[in-house]
C-alpha positions in Angstrom: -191.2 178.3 -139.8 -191.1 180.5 -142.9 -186.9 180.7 -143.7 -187.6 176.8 -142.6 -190.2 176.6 -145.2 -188.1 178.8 -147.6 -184.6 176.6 -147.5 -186.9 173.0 -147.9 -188.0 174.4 -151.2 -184.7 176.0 -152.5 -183.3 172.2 -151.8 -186.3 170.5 -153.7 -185.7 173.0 -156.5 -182.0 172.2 -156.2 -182.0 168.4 -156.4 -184.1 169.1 -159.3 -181.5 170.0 -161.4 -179.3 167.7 -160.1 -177.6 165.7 -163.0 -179.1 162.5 -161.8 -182.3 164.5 -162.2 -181.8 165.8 -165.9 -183.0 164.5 -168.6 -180.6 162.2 -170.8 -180.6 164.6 -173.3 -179.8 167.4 -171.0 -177.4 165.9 -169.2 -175.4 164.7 -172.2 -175.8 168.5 -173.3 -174.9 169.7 -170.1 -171.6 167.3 -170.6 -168.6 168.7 -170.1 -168.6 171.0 -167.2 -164.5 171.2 -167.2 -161.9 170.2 -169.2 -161.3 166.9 -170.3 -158.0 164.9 -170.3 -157.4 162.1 -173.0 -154.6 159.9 -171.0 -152.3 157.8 -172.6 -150.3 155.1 -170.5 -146.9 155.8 -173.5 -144.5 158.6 -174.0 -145.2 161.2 -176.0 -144.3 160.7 -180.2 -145.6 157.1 -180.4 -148.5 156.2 -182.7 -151.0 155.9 -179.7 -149.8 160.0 -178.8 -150.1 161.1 -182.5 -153.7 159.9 -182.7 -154.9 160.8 -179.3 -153.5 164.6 -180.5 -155.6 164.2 -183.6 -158.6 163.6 -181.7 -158.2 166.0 -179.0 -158.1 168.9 -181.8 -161.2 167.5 -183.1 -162.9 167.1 -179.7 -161.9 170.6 -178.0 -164.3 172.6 -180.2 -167.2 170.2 -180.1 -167.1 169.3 -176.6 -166.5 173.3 -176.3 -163.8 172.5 -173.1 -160.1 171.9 -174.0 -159.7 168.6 -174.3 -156.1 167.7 -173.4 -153.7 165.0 -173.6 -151.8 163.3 -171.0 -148.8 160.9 -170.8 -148.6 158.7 -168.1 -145.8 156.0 -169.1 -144.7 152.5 -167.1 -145.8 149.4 -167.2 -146.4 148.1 -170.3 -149.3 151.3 -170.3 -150.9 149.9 -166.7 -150.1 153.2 -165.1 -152.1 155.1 -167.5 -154.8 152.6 -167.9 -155.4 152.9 -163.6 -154.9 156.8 -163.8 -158.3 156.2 -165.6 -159.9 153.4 -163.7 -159.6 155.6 -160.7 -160.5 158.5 -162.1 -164.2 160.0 -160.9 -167.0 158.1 -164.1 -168.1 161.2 -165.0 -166.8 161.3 -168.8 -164.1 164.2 -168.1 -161.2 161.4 -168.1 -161.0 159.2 -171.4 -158.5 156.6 -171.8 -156.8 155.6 -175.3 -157.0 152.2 -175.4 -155.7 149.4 -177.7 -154.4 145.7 -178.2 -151.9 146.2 -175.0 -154.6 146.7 -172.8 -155.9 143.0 -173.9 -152.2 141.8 -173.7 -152.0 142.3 -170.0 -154.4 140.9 -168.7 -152.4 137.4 -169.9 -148.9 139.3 -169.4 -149.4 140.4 -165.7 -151.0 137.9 -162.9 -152.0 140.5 -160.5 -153.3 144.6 -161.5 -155.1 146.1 -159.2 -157.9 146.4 -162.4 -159.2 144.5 -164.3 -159.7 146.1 -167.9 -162.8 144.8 -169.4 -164.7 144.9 -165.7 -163.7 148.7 -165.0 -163.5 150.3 -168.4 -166.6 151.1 -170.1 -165.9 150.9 -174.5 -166.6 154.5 -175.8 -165.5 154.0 -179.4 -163.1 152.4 -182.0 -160.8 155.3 -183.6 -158.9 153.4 -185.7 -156.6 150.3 -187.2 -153.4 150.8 -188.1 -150.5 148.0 -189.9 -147.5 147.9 -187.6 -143.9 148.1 -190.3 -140.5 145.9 -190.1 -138.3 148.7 -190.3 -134.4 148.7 -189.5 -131.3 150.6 -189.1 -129.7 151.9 -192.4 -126.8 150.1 -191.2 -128.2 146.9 -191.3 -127.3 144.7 -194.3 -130.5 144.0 -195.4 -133.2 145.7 -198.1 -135.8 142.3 -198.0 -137.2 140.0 -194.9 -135.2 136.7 -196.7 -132.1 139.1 -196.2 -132.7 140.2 -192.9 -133.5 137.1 -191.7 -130.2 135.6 -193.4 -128.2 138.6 -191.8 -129.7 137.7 -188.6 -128.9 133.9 -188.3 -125.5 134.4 -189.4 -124.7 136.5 -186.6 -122.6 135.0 -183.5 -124.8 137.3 -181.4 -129.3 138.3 -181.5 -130.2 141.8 -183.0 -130.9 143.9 -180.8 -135.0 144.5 -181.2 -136.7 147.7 -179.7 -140.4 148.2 -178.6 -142.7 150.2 -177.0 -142.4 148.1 -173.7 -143.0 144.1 -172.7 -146.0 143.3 -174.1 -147.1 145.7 -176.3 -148.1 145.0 -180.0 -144.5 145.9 -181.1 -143.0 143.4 -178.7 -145.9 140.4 -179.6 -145.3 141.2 -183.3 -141.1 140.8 -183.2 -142.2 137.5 -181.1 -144.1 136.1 -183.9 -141.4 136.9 -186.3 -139.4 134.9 -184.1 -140.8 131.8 -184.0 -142.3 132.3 -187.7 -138.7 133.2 -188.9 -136.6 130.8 -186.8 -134.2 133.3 -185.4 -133.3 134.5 -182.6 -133.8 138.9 -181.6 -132.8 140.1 -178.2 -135.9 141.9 -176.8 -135.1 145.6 -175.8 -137.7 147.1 -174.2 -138.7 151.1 -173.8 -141.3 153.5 -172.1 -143.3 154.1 -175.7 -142.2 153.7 -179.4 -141.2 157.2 -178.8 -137.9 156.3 -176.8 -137.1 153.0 -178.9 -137.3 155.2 -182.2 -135.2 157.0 -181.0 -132.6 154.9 -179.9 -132.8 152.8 -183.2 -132.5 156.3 -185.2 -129.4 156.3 -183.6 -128.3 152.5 -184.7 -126.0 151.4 -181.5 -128.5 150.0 -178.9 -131.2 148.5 -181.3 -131.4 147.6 -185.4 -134.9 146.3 -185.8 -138.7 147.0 -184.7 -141.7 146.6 -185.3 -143.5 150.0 -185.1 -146.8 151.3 -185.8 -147.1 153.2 -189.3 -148.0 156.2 -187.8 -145.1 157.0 -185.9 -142.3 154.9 -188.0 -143.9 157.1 -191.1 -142.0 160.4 -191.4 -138.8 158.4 -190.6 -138.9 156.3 -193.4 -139.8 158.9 -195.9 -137.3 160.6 -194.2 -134.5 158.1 -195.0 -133.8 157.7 -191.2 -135.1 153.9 -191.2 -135.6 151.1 -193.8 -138.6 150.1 -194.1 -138.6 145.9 -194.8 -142.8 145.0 -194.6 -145.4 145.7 -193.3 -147.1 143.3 -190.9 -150.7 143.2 -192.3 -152.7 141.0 -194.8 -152.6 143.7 -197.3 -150.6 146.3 -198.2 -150.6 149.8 -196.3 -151.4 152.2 -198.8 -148.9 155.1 -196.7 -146.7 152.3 -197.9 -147.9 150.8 -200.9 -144.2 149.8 -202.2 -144.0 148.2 -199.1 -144.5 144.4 -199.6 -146.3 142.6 -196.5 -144.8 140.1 -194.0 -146.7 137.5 -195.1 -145.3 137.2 -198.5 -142.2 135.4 -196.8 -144.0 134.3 -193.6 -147.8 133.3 -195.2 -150.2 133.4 -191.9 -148.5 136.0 -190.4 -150.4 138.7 -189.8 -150.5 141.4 -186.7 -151.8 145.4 -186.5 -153.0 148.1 -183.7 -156.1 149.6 -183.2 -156.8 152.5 -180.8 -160.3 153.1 -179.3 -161.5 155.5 -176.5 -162.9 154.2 -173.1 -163.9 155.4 -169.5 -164.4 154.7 -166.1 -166.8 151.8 -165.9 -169.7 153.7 -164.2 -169.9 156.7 -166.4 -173.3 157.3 -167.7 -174.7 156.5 -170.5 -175.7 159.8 -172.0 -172.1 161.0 -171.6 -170.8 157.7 -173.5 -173.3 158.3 -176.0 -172.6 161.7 -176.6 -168.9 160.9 -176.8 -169.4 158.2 -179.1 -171.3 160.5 -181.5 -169.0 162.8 -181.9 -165.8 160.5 -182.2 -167.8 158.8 -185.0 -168.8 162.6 -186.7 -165.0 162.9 -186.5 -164.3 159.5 -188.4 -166.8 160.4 -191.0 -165.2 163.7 -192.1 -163.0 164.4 -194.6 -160.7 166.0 -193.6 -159.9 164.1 -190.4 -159.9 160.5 -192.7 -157.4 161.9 -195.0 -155.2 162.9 -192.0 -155.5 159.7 -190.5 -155.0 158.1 -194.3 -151.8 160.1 -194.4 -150.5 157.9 -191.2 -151.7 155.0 -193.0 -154.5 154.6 -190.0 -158.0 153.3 -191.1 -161.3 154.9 -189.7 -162.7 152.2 -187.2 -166.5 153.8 -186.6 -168.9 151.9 -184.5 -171.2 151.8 -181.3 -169.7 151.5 -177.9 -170.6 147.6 -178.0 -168.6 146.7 -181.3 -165.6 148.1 -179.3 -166.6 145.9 -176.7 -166.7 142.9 -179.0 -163.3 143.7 -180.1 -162.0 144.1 -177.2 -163.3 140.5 -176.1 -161.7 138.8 -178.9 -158.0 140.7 -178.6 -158.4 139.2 -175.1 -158.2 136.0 -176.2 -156.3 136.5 -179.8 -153.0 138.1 -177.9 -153.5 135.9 -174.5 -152.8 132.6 -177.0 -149.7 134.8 -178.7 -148.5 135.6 -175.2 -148.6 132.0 -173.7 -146.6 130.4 -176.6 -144.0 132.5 -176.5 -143.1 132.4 -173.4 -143.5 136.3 -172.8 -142.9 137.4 -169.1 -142.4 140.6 -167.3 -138.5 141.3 -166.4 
């Protein structure tokens, strides 16, 4: 009767200090227990890698657990998005997210997820232009020039991106039908890839990449850079004339934001949140991100959700008119 007596207690004492018996505060202090993995559904050197990096170094001593980062590319970034829909909602998975996650919901008729049901908004990171850059070989210093080189070609340019459907791809579609001519789409696994492959000028001449990772090869002298894609000039690139100056209403960027498993609680968002946002509020981390010409996008877990909801519909209009479909 006694050891009986003995092991009831030591369970009641137990449960106790359960997490779902913690205190919010405690629990969010208690969070994390392990390591935590930042998954990104590209390759690794494209813009959506180079910030999650950036962020992981900031997280890992805050969070005091490495926080690590992992490439899981296919798909047009499903494959990474499900890693984390799947993954147990207890904060230690955190999925990059951005405006290809509300391009595929319109892009792909059946996922087995559906991204603004099963991901739970942690917080905005930040926005970032996308540039017109090209191969050196390419006859062409302006957009009126490029676009004249392109139409007087018996054959499309050859256009890289990321994958189908990803803000590089929607953004060459627009200049499409903006411009009047006509790019063969090439896709790739992440801008990593296509870079790399348009460094090289025989597969691909033209894309529209993210500042961030186009950046160091334009400065280096690898690509040309023709405009950027935004309403107002990047200051990374402040010779840089914008898109719209040749095409007025054009306008496209990225943004990158952090979610998690829908059912994760809300201590360990909050906690999450708080820190991302300390992180977006220092100095030192802004004027790293300024360098990529990415813009600090601080804000509660909702405003994420609010973008989110309106990139839905934004890139599910682009997407429709265009025609865009998965080879």
């Amino acid at each position: 009767m006694h050891l009986l007596r003995r092991t009831l207690l030591q369970g009641a004492a137990a449960a106790c200090t359960s997490p779902l018996m913690l205190p919010r505060a405690a629990l969010a202090e208690a969070y994390p227990a392990r390591p935590v993995r930042i998954v990104i559904g590209f390759a690794a050197g494209g813009p959506m890698d180079i910030v999650a990096r950036i962020l992981s170094q900031w997280l890992t001593p805050r969070l005091g657990q490495p926080v690590l980062v992992e490439n899981r590319p296919g798909a047009g970034g499903n494959l990474g998005t499900e890693t984390v829909v799947r993954a147990a909602p207890d904060g230690h998975t955190l999925l990059i997210c951005g405006p290809v996650n509300t391009i595929n919901g319109a892009l792909y008729e059946r996922l087995p997820f559906d991204f603004a049901r099963d991901i739970a908004p942690v917080a905005g990171l930040v926005r970032v232009p996308l540039v017109m850059v090209v191969h050196p070989s390419v006859p062409a210093s302006t957009v009126p020039e490029f676009i004249a080189h392109a139409r007087s070609k018996s054959r499309p340019i050859a256009m890289a991106s990321a994958g189908i459907g990803t803000p590089q791809h929607v953004a060459g579609e627009l200049f499409k039908m903006m411009a009047g001519v006509d790019l063969l789409h090439v896709p790739y696994r992440g801008s990593g890839p296509a870079l790399a492959d348009l460094l090289g000028g025989q597969s691909v001449q033209v894309m529209f990449d993210a500042v961030p990772s186009a950046l160091g090869h334009i400065r280096g002298g690898g690509l040309r850079a023709l405009a950027v894609t935004t309403s107002a000039r990047s200051e990374a690139l402040a010779d840089i004339p914008m898109l719209a100056d040749v095409l007025p209403g054009y306008a496209a960027s990225s943004w990158y934001g952090v979610g998690t498993p829908r059912s994760t609680p809300p201590e360990v968002v909050e906690r999450l949140n708080r820190e991302i946002n300390a992180g977006l509020a220092d100095p030192g981390l802004v004027a790293q991100f300024a360098s990529l010409g990415a813009t600090p996008m601080p804000g509660t877990p909702a405003d994420l959700g609010s973008l989110i909801a309106e990139e839905t519909e934004k890139w599910g209009r682009v997407v429709r008119a265009a025609g865009v479909k998965v080879e």
